[in-house]
C-alpha positions in Angstrom: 42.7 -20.0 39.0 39.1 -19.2 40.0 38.2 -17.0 42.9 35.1 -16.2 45.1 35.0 -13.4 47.1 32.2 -13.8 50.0 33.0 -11.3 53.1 34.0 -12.3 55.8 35.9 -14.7 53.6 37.9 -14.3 50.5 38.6 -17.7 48.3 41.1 -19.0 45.9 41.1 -22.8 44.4 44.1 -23.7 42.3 46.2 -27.0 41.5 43.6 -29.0 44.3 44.1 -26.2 46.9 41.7 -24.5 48.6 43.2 -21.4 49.8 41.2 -19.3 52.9 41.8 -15.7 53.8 40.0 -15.0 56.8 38.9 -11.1 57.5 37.7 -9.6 60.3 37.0 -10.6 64.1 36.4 -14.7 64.7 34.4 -15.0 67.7 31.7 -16.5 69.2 29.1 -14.1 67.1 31.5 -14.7 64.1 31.8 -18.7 64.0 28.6 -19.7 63.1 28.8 -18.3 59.5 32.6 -18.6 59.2 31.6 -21.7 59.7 29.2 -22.0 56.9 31.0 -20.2 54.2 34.0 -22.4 55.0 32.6 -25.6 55.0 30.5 -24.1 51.5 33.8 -23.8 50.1 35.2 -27.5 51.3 32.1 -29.3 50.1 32.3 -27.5 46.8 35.9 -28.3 45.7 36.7 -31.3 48.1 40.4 -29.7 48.1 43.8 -32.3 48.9 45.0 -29.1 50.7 43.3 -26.7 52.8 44.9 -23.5 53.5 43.6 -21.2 56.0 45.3 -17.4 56.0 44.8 -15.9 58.9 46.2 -12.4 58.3 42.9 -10.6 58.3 42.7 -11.7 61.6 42.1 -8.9 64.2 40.9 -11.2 67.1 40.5 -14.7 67.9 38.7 -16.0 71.2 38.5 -20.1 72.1 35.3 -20.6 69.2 38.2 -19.8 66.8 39.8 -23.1 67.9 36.8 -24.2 67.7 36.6 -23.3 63.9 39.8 -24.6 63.1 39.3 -28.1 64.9 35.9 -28.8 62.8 37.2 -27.3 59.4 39.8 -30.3 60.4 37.3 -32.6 61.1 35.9 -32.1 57.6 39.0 -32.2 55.6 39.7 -35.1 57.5 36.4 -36.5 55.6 37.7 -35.3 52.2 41.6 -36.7 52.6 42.9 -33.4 52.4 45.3 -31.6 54.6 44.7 -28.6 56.8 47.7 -25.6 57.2 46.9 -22.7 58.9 49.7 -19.4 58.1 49.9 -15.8 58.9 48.9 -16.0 62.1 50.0 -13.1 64.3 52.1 -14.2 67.9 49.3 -14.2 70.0 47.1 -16.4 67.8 50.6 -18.7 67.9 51.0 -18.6 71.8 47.2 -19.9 71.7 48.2 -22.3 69.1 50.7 -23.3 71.3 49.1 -23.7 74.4 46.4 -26.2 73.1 49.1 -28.2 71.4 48.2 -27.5 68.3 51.4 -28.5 66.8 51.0 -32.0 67.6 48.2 -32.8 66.0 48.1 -35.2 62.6 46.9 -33.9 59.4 47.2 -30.0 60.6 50.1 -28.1 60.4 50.4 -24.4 61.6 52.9 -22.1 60.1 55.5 -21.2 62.6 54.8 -23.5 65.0 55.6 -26.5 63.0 59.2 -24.6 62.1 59.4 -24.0 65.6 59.0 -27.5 66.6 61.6 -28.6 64.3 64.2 -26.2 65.5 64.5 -28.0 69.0 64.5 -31.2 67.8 
């Protein structure tokens, strides 16, 4: 397995994974180079799964979304799923709220589950 540690980011590539620890606060002055360093790390190993952990996470405001819906967008490009996990309940209930669940090619960790429960 080779890792890369690059803060605010901390990455692992195994078996065509890309897994994604996130650290830290992911805001509107955070995106931006989130942004970069996780597109860096798509573009460099063109993963079939993108994971994105999101359990060093200590707040999240609407560019977060944001974030998540163009790392999408990209591993859209490359074929490869998206999962996001460990994400704490209020990260969920915004999750929730924008439908998150429902859209193709992403799934979210406890929503998903949840989803499946009342069908």
């Amino acid at each position: 397995m080779e890792k890369t540690t690059e803060e605010p980011i901390c990455a692992a590539f195994s078996d065509g994974s890309l897994t994604v620890r996130v650290v830290g606060e992911v805001d509107h002055h955070s995106a931006g180079v989130l942004r970069e360093k996780l597109d860096r790390q798509l573009y460099l190993y063109h993963p079939r799964e993108f994971i994105l952990s999101l359990s060093g996470v200590s707040f999240m405001d609407s560019s977060g979304l944001g974030l998540i819906l163009g790392r999408l967008a990209v591993c859209r490009h490359f074929g490869c799923t998206m999962r996001l996990c460990d994400a704490d309940e209020r990260m969920l209930r915004i999750f929730r709220l924008a439908g998150m669940e429902r859209i193709s090619g992403l799934t979210v960790d406890g929503l998903s589950k949840e989803r499946r429960d009342r069908q």
